[in-house]
C-alpha positions in Angstrom: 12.3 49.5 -47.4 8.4 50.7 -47.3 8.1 47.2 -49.3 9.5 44.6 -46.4 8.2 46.5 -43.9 4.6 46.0 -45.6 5.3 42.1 -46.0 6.6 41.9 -42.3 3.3 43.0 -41.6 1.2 40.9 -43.6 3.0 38.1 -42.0 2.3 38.8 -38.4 -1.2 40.1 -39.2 -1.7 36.2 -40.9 -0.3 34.9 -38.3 -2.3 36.7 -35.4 -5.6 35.7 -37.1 -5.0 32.2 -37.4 -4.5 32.3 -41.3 -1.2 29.7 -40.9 -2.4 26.4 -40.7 -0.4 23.4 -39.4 -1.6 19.7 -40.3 -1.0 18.6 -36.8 0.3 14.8 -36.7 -1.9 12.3 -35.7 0.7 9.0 -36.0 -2.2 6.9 -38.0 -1.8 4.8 -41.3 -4.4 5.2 -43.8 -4.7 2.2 -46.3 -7.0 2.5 -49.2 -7.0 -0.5 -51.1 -7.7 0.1 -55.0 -9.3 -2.5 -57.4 -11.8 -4.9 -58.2 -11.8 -8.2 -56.9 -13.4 -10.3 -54.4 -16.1 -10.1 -51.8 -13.8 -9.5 -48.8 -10.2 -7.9 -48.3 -7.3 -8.7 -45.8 -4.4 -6.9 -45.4 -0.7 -8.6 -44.5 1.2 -6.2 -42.3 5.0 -7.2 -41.6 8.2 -5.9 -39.9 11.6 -7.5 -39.0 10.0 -8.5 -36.0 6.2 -9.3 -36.4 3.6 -10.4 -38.3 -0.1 -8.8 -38.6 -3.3 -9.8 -40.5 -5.9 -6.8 -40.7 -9.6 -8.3 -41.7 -10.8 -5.4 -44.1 -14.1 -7.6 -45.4 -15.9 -5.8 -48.0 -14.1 -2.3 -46.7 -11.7 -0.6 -49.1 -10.2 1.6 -46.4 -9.2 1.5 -42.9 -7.0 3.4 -40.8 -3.8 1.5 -38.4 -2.1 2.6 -35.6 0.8 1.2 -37.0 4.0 1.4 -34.3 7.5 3.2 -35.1 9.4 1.8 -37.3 9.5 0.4 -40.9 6.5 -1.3 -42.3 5.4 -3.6 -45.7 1.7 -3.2 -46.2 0.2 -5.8 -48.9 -3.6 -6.2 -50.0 -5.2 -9.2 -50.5 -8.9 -10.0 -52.2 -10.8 -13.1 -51.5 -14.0 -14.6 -53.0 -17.3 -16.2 -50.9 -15.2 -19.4 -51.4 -12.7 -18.3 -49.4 -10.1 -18.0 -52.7 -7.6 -15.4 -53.4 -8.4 -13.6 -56.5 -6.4 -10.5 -56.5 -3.4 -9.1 -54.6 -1.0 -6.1 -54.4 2.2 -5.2 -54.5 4.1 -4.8 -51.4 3.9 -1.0 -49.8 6.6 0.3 -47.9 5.1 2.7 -44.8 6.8 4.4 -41.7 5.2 3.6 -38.7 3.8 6.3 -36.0 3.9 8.6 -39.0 0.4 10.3 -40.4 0.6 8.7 -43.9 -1.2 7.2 -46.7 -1.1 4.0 -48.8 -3.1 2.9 -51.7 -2.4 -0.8 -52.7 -3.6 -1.7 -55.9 -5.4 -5.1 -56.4 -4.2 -7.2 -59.6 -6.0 -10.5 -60.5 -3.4 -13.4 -59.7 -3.3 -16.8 -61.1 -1.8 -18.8 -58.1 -4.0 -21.1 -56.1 -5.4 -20.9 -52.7 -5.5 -24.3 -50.4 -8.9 -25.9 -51.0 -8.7 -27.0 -47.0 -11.0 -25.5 -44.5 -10.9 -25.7 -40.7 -14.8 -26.1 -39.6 -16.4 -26.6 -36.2 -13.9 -24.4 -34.6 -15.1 -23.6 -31.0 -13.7 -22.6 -27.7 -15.1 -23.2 -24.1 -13.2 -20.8 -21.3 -12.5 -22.7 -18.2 -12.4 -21.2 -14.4 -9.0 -20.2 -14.1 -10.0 -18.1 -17.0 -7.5 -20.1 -20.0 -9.4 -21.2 -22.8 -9.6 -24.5 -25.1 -10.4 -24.3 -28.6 -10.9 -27.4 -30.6 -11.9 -28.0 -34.5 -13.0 -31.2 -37.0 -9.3 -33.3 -37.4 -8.3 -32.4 -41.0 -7.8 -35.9 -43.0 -4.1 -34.6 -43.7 -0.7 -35.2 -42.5 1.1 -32.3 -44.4 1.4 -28.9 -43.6 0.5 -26.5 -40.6 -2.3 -25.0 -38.6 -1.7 -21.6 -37.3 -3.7 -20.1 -34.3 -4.0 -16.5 -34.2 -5.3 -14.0 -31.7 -6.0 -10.5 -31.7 -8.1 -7.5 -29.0 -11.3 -7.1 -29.0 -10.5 -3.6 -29.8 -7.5 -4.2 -32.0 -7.8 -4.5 -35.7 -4.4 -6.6 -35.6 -4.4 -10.6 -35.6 -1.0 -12.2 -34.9 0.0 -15.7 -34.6 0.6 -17.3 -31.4 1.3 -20.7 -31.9 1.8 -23.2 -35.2 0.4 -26.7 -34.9 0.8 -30.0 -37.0 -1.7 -30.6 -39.8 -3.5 -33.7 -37.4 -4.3 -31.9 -34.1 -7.4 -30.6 -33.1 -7.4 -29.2 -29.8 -5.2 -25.7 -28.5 -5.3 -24.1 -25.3 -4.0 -21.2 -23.3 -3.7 -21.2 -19.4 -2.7 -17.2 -20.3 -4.8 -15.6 -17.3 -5.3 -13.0 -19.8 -6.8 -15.1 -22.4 -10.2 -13.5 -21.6 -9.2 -10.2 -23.3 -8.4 -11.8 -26.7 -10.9 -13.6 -30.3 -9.1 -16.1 -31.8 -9.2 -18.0 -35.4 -7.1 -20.7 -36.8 -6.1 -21.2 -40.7 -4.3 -24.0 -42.9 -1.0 -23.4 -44.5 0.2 -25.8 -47.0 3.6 -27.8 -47.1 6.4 -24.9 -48.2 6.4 -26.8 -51.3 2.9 -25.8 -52.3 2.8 -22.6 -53.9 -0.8 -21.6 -53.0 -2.4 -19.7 -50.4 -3.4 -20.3 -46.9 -7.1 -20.4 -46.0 -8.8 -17.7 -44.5 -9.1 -17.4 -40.9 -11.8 -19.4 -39.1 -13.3 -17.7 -36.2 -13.8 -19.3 -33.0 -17.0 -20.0 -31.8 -18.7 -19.7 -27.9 -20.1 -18.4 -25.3 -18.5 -15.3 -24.0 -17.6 -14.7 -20.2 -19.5 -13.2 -17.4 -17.8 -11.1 -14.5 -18.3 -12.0 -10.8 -17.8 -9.5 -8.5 -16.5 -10.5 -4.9 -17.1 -8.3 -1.7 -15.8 -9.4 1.8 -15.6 -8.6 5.0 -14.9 -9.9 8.7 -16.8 -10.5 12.0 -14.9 -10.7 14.8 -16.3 -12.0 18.7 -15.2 -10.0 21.6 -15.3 -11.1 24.9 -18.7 -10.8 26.8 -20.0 -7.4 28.7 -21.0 -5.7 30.9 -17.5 -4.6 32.0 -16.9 -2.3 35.2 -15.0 0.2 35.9 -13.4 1.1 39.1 -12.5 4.4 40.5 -9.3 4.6 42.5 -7.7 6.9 44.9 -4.6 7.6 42.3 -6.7 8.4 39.2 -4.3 11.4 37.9 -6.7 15.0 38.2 -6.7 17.1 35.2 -3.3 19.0 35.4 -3.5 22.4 35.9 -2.3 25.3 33.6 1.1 23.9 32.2 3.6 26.6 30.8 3.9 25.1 27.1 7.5 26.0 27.2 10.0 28.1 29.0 13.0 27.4 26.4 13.7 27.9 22.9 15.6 25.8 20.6 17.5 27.7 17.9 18.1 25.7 14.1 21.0 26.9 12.2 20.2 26.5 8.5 24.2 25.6 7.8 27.0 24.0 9.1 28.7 26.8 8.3 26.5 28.7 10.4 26.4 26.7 13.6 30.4 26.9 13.4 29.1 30.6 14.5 26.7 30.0 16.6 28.3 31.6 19.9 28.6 35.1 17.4 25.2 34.7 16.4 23.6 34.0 19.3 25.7 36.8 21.2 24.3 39.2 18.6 20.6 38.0 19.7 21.2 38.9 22.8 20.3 34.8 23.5 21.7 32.7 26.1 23.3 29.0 25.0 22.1 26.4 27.5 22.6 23.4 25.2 23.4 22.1 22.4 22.2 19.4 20.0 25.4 19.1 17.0 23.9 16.8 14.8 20.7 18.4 14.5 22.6 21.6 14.0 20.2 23.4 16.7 21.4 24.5 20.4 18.7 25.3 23.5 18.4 29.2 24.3 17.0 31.4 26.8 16.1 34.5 26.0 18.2 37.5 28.1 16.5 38.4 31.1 14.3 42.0 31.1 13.9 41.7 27.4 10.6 43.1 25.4 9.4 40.3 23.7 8.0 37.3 25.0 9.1 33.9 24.5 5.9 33.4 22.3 7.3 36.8 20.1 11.2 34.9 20.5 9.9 31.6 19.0 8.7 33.5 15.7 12.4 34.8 15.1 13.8 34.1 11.4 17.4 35.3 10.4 19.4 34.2 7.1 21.7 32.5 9.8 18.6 30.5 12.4 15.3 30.3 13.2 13.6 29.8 16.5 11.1 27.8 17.8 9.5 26.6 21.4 11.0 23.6 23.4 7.5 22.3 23.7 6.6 20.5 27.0 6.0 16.9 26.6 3.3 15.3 28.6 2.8 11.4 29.7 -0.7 9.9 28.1 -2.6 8.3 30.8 -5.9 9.1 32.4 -6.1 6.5 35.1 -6.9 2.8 36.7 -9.5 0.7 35.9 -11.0 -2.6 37.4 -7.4 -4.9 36.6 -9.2 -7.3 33.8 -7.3 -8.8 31.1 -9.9 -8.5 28.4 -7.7 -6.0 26.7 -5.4 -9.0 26.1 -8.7 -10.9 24.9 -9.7 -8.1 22.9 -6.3 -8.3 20.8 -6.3 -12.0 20.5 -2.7 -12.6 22.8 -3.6 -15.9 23.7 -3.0 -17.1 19.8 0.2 -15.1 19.3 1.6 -16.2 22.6 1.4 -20.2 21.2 3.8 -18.8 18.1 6.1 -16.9 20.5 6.4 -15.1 23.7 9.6 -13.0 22.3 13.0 -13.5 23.3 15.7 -10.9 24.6 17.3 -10.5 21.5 14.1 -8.1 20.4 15.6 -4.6 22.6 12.6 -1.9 23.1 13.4 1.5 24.3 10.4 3.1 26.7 11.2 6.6 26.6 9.4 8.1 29.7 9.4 9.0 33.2 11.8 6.1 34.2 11.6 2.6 35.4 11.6 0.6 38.4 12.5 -2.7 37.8 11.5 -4.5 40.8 8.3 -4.0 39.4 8.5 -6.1 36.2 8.5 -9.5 35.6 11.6 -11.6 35.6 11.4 -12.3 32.0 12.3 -8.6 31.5 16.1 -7.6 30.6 16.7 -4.3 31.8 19.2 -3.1 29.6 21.1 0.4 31.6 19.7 3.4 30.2 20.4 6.8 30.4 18.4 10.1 32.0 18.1 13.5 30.1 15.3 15.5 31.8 16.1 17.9 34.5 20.0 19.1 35.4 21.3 15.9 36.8 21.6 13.8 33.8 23.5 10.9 33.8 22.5 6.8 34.4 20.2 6.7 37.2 16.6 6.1 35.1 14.2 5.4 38.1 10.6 6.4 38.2 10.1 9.1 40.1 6.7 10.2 38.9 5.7 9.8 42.6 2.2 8.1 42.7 1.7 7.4 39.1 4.7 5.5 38.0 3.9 6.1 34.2 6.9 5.0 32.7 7.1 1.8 34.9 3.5 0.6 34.0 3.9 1.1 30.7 7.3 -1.4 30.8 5.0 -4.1 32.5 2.1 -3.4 29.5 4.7 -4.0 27.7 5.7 -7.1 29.1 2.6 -8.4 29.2 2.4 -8.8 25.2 6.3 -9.8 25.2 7.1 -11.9 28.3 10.4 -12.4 27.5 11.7 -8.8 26.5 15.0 -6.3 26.7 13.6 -2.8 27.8 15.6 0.5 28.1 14.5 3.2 30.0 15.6 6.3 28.7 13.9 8.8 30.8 13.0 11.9 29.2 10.0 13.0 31.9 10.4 14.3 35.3 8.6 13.7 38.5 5.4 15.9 37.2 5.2 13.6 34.0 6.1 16.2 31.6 9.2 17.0 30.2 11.2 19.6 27.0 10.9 19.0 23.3 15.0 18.7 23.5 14.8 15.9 26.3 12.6 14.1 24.2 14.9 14.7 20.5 17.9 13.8 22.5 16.4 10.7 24.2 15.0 9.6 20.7 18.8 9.8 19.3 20.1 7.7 22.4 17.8 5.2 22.1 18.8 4.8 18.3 22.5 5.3 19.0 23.1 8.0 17.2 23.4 10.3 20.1 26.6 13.2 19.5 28.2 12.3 23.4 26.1 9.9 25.2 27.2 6.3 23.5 24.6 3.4 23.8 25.8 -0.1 23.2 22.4 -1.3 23.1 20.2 0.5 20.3 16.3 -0.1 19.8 14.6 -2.4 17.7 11.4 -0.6 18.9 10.9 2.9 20.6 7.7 3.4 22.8 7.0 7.1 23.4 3.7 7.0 25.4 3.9 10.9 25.2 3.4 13.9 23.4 2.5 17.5 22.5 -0.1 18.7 20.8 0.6 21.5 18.2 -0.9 23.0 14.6 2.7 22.0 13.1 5.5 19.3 14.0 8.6 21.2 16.3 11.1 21.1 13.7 13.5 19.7 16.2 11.6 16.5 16.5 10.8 16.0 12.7 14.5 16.7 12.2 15.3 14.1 15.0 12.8 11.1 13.7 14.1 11.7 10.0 17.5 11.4 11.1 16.2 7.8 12.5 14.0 7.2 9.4 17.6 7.7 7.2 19.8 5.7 9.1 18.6 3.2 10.7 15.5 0.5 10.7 14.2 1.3 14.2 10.2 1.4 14.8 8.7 4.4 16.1 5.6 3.8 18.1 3.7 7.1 20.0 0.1 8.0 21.4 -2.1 9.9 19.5 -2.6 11.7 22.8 -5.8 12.1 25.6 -8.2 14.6 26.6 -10.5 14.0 29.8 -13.0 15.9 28.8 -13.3 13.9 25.4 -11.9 14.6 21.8 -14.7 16.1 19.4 -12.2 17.5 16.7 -9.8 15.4 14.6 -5.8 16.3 15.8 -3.3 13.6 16.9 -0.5 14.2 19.0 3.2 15.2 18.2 5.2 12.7 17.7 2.5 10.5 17.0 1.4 12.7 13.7 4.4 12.9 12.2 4.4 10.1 9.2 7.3 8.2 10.4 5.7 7.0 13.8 3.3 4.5 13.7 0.4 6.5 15.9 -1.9 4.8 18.2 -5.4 5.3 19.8 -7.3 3.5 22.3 -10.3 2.0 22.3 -13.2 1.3 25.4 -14.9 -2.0 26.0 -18.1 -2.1 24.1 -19.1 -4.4 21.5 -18.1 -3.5 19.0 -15.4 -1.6 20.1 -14.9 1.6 18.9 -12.8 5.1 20.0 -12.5 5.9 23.7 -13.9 9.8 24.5 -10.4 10.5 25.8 -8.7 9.3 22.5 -7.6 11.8 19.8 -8.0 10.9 16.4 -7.1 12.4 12.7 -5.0 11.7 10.6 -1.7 10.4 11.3 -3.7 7.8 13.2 -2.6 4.1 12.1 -4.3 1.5 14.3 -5.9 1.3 18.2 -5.8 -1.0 21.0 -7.6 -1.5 24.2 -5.9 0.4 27.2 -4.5 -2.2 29.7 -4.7 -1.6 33.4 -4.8 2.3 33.0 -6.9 4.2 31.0 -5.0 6.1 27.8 -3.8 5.7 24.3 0.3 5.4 26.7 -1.5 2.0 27.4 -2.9 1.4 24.0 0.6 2.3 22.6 2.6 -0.4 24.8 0.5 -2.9 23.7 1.5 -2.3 20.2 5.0 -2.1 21.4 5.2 -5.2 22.8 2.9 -7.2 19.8 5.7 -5.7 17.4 8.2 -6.9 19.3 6.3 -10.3 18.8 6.5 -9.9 15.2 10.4 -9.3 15.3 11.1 -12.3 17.5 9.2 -14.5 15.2 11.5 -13.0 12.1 9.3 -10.4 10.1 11.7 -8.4 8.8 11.3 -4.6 10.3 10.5 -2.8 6.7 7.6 -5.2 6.9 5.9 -5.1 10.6 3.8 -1.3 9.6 2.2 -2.8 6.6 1.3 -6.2 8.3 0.3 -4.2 11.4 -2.5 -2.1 9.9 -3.1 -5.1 7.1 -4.1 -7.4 10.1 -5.7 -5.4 12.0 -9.3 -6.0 12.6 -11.6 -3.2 11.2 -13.8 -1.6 12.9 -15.7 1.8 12.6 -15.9 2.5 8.6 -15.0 0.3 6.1 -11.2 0.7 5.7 -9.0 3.4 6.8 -10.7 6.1 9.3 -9.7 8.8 11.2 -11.3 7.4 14.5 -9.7 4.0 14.4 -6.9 4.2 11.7 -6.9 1.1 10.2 -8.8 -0.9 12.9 -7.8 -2.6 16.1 -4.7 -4.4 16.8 -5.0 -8.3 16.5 -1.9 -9.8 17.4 -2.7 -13.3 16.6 -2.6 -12.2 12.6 0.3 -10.3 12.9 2.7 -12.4 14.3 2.0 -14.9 12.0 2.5 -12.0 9.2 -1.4 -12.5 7.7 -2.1 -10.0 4.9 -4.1 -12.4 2.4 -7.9 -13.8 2.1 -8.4 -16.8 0.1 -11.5 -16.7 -2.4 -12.5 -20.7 -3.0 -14.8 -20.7 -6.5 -16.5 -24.0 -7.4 -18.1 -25.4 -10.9 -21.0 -27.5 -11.2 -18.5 -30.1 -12.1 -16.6 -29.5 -8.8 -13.6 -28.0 -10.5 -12.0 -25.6 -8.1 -10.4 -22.1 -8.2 -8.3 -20.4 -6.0 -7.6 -16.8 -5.8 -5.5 -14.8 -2.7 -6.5 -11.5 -2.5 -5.3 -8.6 -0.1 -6.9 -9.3 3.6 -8.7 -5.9 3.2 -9.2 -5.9 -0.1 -12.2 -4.2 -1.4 -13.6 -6.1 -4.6 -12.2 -9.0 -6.6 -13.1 -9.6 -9.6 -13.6 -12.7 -11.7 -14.4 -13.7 -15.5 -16.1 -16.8 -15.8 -17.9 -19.2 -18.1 -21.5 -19.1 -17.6 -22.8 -21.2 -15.2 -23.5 -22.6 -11.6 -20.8 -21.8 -9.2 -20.5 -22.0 -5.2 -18.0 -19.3 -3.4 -16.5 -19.1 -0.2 -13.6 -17.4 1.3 -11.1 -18.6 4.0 -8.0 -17.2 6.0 -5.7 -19.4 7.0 -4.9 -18.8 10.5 -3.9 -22.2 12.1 -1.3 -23.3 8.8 -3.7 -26.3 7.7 -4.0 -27.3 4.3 -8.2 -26.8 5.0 -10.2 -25.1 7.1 -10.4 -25.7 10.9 -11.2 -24.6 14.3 -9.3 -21.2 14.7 -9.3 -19.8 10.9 -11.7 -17.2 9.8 -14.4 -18.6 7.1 -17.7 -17.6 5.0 -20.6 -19.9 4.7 -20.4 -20.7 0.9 -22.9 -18.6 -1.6 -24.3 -19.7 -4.3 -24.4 -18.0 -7.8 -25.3 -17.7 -11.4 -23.0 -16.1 -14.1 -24.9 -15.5 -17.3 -23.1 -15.3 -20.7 -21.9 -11.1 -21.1 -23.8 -10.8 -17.4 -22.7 -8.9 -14.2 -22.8 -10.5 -10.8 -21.5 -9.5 -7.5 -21.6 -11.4 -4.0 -20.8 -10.3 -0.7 -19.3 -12.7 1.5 -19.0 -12.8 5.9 -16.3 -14.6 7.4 -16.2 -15.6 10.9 -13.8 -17.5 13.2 -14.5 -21.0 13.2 -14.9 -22.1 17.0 -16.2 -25.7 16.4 
């Protein structure tokens, strides 16, 4: 017993110092060719499958990262002639397997061809194939093979198998660029001697071009004057953030028991909201904690959180101008379309007058659910301000010909609950537990919102339910502040990742962020406010230009992507938390632009041309050496050229040297003559 107890211990001591030693496996083939014999070796690497050649040259060993599977490894020896002298036998190895080989060379008596391929060259053209030509062989019998391997690979394989009388090969593989190539002779099957030994290509190598670009866009003239008027909206007061709660049950199960549960609490059910599994409570009256101490409450049954108060986005009137409709370029999305009533928007707000709009506006019959007397009667009462009526006409002013809902989720202060606004966001998408709606959204405008550290659960709950089920576009404000915005944080719903959030710009050249407008992330574009200051405005023009894009057939999975593609950057390069992705253009997204075309010219007016992402930040190209002239285009008006209307660079000449580095940075401007 003393004895295994000692050898148990000699083992783990071993072990705990590191004695044990593994051979850890490193997948490689290690072939060490034995023998006299020649000045050069090659090695001929086959499967069931493919066929390698492995130059050795005057190397007796070299290491393959052979792949999985069954392998025949054979040496071969050749003299300065070119003549094999000695060969092996064939090796069997296991691919992906650390293991040796060790072929041994023998002295053979069969004949190698006496053909050789001479002159072989190549010359890369500027769509990046190549052409490789060589001396015509005086032969009609037998075949020319044309193999190709990595730079960085040690294996050659054939590509292609020519007749003996040819003398030219090329490859319009875009990828050609990443590849040496070498051609050989094989005799007629007939023959029993040996093909010649590969004869490198010869030629200049390629040399990258770098492209930059960017865009410069013309705004209408300044100066630009704003008015004050007699029903610019003051700075409200001290708002109570909430005065309800809204309680989620984690189960179905547990909202089945929601009247026990809440009973328990003490908490009064006002409301309730089935399909988001969450009812509106009141606290009892008298009780100790405050509704700010109530909206931390977490059981194993429900949690508790604030109905936020929802506020309208808008500062106030400015002198009536239409350079925001300028600003966006309107005027060239209007000659593609000017919508049609098929394209239904939903303006969840303080109501809507429809006297007010213009006659190309469908009102479609909407439905009210702030305040107690819910029901069909959506008119604007937000006495003085008419918030949810101005933003309709914004609206209509990008889509003349338009079918808006009003579903009115603010009262006559401009504000409204966090519920109003989840159950008017389920209404417009008709998904709504009691109140049907015939008509559901394409597009929902919510010029509105709440700003908070975290999304109300109620509303992400509400706008995933949306995402899930149906294709409807989400479009909020990132919110204002009169006294300006200094710290990054966007307005709820705006933030949350699912809503295409919007800022607003002021008229300056170049534009950039208005004061009032917050920013951060969660931010996706901007636009100029129209006849009232605020991002509501900002937001109902990109209502209205997506309703554009539907009208005109771009599918709705596509309109974010071609939204921010298009729009015009401004700000940073790219994406920033002050302007998103830039500033609305309508013109390019209606007609659905999301590519720049790069034009690249030879000496010998041979053209190339490349599309490359609108925003794109650096193309790059591998070319022959040489003279070349670039320019890059957007094709705005559908010609087969450039004309008046499109966006192009002044062409740029360059120099690519052989293994050199270049790089040009290219303007482009709207044509306007």
């Amino acid at each position: 017993m003393n004895q295994r107890i000692l050898i148990l211990f000699l083992l783990v001591s071993l072990s705990l110092t590191g004695c044990f030693w593994v051979r850890s496996d490193n997948g490689l083939t290690t072939v060490d060719v034995q023998g006299e014999g020649g000045c050069s070796r090659e090695l001929l690497v086959t499967s069931e499958k493919v066929t390698y050649l492995v130059d050795v040259g005057p190397n007796q060993t070299v290491v393959l990262p052979l792949p999985r599977g069954t392998w025949q490894v054979q040496a071969f020896a050749r003299d300065e002639a070119g003549q094999v002298v000695a060969m092996s036998q064939p090796h069997t190895v296991q691919g992906g397997r650390q293991s040796i080989v060790s072929p041994v060379l023998a002295q053979t008596v069969r004949k190698t061809t006496d053909v050789r391929l001479g002159a072989v060259r190549h010359s890369w053209r500027l769509d990046g194939s190549i052409e490789i030509t060589w001396e015509p062989l005086a032969l009609e019998t037998g075949q020319l093979e044309v193999w190709r391997r990595g730079h960085s690979s040690p294996f050659w394989q054939a590509v292609k198998t020519l007749g003996a009388t040819e003398s030219r090969f090329e490859s319009s593989d875009p990828q050609a660029r990443d590849y040496l190539y070498a051609l050989r002779y094989v005799a007629p099957l007939g023959d029993a001697v040996f093909a010649s030994p590969l004869a490198m290509s010869q030629g200049s190598n390629q040399g990258i071009l770098d492209v930059t670009w960017e865009f410069k866009h013309l705004y209408p003239s300044l100066p630009m004057t704003f008015v004050s008027s007699s029903s610019l909206l003051d700075d409200p007061g001290p708002v109570e953030p909430f005065t309800e709660l809204i309680a989620h049950f984690h189960t179905e199960a547990d909202y089945e028991r929601r009247e026990e549960i809440l009973a328990r609490l003490g908490l009064e059910l006002i409301r309730e909201m089935r399909s988001l599994l969450a009812v509106v409570v009141k606290p009892p009256k008298g009780s100790e904690r405050s509704l700010e101490e109530w909206s931390f409450h977490q059981d194993e049954f429900v949690y508790l959180e604030p109905n936020w108060i929802v506020q309208a986005t808008a500062l106030g009137s400015q002198a009536q101008m239409p350079w925001y409709l300028e600003y966006i370029r309107l005027a060239g999305a209007h000659r593609t379309t000017r919508g049609n009533h098929n394209v239904r928007i939903a303006v969840l707000d303080s109501g809507l007058n429809p006297e007010s709009l213009p006659s190309g506006v469908q009102v479609l019959p909407g439905y009210k659910f702030v305040d107690k007397d819910r029901g069909t009667n959506t008119q604007d009462d937000y006495a003085n301000v008419f918030h949810g009526t101005n933003i309709a006409k914004t609206i209509a002013e990008a889509i003349p010909f338009v079918s808006i809902q009003p579903v009115k989720v603010l009262g006559r202060t401009g504000s409204g609950r966090m519920e109003d606004l989840s159950e008017g966001l389920l209404y417009a998408a008709g998904l709504h537990d009691t109140v049907s709606n015939p008509h559901p959204a394409q597009i929902i405008n919510m010029s509105l919102g709440v700003q908070t550290d975290f999304a109300p659960s109620i509303l992400a709950k509400t706008i995933d339910r949306i995402r899930r089920e149906t294709d409807i576009l989400l479009i909020a404000a990132s919110g204002n502040s009169r006294q300006g915005v200094y710290h990054p944080g966007v307005f709820y719903p705006a933030a949350l990742p699912d809503v295409v959030g919007v800022g607003a710009i002021e008229r300056v050249n170049p534009p950039r962020r208005a004061a009032y407008s917050h920013f951060g992330e969660g931010l996706d574009l901007v636009a100029p406010p129209s006849f009232e200051n605020g991002t509501s405005f900002a937001t109902a023009l990109v209502s209205g230009v997506t309703g554009l894009m539907l009208s005109q057939g771009i599918p709705a999975r596509d309109v974010r992507e071609i939204l921010t593609t298009s729009a015009m950057d401004i700000g940073d390069p790219g994406w920033d938390l002050e302007h998103g992705h830039g500033l609305l253009n309508a013109h390019w997204a209606v007609l659905g632009i999301t590519e720049t075309i790069l034009v690249i010219t030879d000496a010998q007016g041979y053209s190339r041309q490349e599309k490359v992402p609108l925003k794109g930040t650096k193309e790059r190209f591998y070319l022959p050496p040489g003279e070349y002239r670039v320019e890059a285009w957007v094709n705005v008006e559908g010609g087969q050229t450039p004309q008046v209307g499109d966006y192009i660079s002044s062409f740029r000449q360059i120099t690519v040297l052989e293994d050199g580095q270049s790089s040009l940075h290219l303007i482009l401007e709207e044509r306007t003559k």
